[in-house]
C-alpha positions as a Markdown table, in Angstrom:
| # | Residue | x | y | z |
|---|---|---|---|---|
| 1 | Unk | 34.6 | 344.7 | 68.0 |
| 2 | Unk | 35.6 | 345.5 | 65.0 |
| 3 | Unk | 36.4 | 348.8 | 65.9 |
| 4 | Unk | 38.9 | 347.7 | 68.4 |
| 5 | Unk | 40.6 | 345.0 | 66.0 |
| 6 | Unk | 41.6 | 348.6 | 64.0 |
| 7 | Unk | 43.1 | 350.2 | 67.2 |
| 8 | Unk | 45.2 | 347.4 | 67.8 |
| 9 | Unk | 46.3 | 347.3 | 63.9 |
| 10 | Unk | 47.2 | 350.7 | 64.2 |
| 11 | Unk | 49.1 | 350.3 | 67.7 |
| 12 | Unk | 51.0 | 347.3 | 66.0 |
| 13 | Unk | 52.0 | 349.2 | 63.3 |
| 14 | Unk | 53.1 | 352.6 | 65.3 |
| 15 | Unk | 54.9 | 350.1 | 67.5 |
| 16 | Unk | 56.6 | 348.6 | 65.0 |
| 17 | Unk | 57.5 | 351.4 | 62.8 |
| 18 | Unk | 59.3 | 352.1 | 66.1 |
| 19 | Unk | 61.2 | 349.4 | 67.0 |
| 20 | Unk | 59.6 | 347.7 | 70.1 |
| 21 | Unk | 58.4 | 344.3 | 68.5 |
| 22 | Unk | 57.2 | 342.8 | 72.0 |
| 23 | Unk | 54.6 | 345.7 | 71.9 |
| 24 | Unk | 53.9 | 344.9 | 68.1 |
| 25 | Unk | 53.7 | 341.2 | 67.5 |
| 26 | Unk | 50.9 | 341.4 | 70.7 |
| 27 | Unk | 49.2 | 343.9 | 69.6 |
| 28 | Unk | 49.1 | 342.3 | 66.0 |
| 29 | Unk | 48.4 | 339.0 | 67.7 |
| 30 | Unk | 45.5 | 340.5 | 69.9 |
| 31 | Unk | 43.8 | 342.2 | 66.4 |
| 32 | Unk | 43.7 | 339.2 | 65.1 |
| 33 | Unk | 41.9 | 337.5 | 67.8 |
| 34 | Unk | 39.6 | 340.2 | 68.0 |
| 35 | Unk | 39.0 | 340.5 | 63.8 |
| 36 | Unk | 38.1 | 336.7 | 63.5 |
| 37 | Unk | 36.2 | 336.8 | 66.9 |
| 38 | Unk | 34.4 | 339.8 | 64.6 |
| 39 | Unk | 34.3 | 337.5 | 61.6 |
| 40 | Unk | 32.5 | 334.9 | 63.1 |
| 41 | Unk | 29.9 | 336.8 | 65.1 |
| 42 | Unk | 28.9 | 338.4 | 62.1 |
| 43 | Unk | 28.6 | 334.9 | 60.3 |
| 44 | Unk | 26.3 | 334.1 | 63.0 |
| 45 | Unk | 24.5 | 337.1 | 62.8 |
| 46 | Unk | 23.8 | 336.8 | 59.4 |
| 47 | Unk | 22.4 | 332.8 | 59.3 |
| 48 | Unk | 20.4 | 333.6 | 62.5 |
| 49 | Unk | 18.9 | 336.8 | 60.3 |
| 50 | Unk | 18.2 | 334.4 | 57.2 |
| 51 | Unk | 16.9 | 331.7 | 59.2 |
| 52 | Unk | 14.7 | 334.0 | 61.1 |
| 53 | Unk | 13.3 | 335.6 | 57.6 |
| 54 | Unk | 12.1 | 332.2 | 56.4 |
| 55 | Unk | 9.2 | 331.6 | 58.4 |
| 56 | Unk | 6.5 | 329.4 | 56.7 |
């Protein structure tokens, strides 16, 4: 995911650099989506890990 959140970046930023900002602002808009959709899997990931590590 997060993977693809970089793509984007980098399409946003080639797109920009030339000129089309339709192309850029939704790719920038769509690697956004993706990085916190990253962010909060992760966060999920990581309590369901420490929860799962404190068995008593």
């Amino acid at each position: 995911m997060l993977h693809w959140a970089l793509i984007f970046l980098v399409v946003a930023l080639i797109a920009g650099i030339f000129g089309f900002g339709g192309i850029a602002s939704a790719s920038a808009g769509i690697a956004q989506v993706l990085f916190v959709i990253f962010l909060v899997l992760f966060v999920v990931a990581m309590v369901a890990r420490a929860l799962r590590g404190r068995t008593p």
